[in-house]
N, C-alpha and C positions, 0 to 999 in steps of 0.2 A: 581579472575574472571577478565575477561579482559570487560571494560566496555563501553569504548571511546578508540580511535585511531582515530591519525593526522599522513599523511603521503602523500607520492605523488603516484600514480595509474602507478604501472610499468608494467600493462599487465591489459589484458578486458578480461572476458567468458563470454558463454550465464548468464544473470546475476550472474555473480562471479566475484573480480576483484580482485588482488593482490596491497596488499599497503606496501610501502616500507616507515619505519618509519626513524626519525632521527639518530636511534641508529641502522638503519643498520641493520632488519629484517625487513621477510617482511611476510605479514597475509592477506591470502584468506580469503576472507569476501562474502556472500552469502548476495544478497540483492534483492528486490524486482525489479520488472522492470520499472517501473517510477523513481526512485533514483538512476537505470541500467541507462538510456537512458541519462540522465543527463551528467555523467563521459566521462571524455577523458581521454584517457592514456598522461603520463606527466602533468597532474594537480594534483592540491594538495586536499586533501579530509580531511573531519573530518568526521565521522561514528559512531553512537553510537549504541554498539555491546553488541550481549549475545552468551554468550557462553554453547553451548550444548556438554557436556562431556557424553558419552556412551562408554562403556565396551571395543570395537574396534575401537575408533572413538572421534575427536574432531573438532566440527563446529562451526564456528565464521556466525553469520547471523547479516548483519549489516541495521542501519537506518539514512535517514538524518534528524530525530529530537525524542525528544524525547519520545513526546506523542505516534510517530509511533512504539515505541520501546517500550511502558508502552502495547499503546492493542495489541503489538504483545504476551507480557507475559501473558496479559489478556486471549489470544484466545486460547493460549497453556495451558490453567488450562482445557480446555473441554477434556474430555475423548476421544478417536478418533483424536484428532487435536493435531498433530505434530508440530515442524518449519518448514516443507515443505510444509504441508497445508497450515498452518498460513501466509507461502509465497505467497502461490497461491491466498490465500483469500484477499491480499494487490491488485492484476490485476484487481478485481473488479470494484475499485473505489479509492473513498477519502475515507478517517475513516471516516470522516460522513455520508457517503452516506453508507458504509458496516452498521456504527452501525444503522443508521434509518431503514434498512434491518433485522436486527437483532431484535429492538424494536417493529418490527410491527410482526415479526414472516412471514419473506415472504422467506418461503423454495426455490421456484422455484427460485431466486436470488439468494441463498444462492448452489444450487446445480451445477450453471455454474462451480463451478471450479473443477478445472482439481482434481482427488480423494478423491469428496467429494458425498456421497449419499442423502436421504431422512434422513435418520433416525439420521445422525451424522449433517445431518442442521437443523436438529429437533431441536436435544440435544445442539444444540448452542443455537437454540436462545430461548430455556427452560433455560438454566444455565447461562445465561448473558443478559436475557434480562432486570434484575435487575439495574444490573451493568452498562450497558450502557444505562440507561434510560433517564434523562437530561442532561448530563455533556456534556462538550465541546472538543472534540478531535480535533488536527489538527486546519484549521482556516477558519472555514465558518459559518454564522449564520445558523439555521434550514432553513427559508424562502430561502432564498438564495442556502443551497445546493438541495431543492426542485427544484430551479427552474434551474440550471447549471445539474444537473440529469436528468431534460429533456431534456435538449439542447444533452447532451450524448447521451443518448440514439436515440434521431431523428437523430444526424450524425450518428449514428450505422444502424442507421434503412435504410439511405441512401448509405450505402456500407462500411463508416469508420470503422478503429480498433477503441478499446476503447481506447488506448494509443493516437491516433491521435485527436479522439476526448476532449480528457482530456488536453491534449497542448493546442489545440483551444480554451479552455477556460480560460486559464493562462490570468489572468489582464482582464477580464470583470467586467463590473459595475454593479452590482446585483441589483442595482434598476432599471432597466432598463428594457421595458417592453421583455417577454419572443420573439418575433418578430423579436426585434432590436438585442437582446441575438444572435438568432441565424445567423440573420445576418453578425452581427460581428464576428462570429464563423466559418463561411465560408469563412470568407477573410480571415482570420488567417491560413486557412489553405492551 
């Protein structure tokens, strides 16, 4: 299994990018569009990858750490939930903000993404709500990604993508009253 690659980014797709390793091959990597947005072509990447082997078919879906790579396996044990979903379900949010989503059992969040229905956001967050109930994914306290999930959502609610608003929020002080939060979120942007 190919599990980690370091290489330098010899070509960009709609989130896909081609990394060309030391040893002179190079591996399409499928990755989510926050960890997309990041890359330039001719920089150097590290990606840590799972590889999905099917019948006609071999796909490298990569991440820039590891936890994002742990509940992507996690999301893929759901019945219905592919790595393409699993991809889709990363546009959401932070992994904290999808699992808090998932532990309260909030469908209508969970059905924003692009081919996913009721019943398969159901059966997520019946079969994982265990699973994701205290632990720590990613890097934000509970209170904290509470309150930057607002801030998201109010820049959404004022016209922003959620990708624009989720940069906006890169390096805020989470103790900081929700106000100042978004303040600062607007000059960021």
């Amino acid at each position: 299994m190919i599990a980690y690659l370091k290489g330098i980014i010899i070509q960009k797709e709609k989130n896909c990018f081609v990394v060309m390793t030391e040893s002179g091959v190079g591996y399409e990597i499928h990755v989510p569009s926050s960890f997309f947005l990041k890359l330039k072509e001719g920089q150097e990447c590290v990606s840590y990858t799972y590889l999905k082997v099917s019948e006609n078919n071999m796909e490298l879906f990569g991440f820039e750490t590891a936890q994002e790579k742990q509940f992507f396996e996690l999301l893929i044990t759901v019945s219905g939930i592919g790595p393409r979903t699993a991809m889709n379900i990363f546009g959401l949010g932070s992994i904290d903000e999808i699992r808090q989503a998932i532990s309260r059992g909030d469908v209508s969040y969970l059905t924003q993404v692009s081919g996913m229905g009721k019943k398969t956001a159901e059966r997520l967050c019946v079969e994982l709500k265990n699973k994701v109930g205290q632990e720590t994914w990613g890097h934000g306290e509970e209170a904290a990604s509470g309150k930057l999930g607002e801030i998201i959502e109010g820049l959404m609610t004022m016209g922003y993508s959620r990708e624009q608003a989720r940069a906006a929020i890169v390096g805020l002080d989470n103790s900081l009253p929700i106000e100042e939060l978004l303040r600062q979120a607007l000059q960021h942007i």
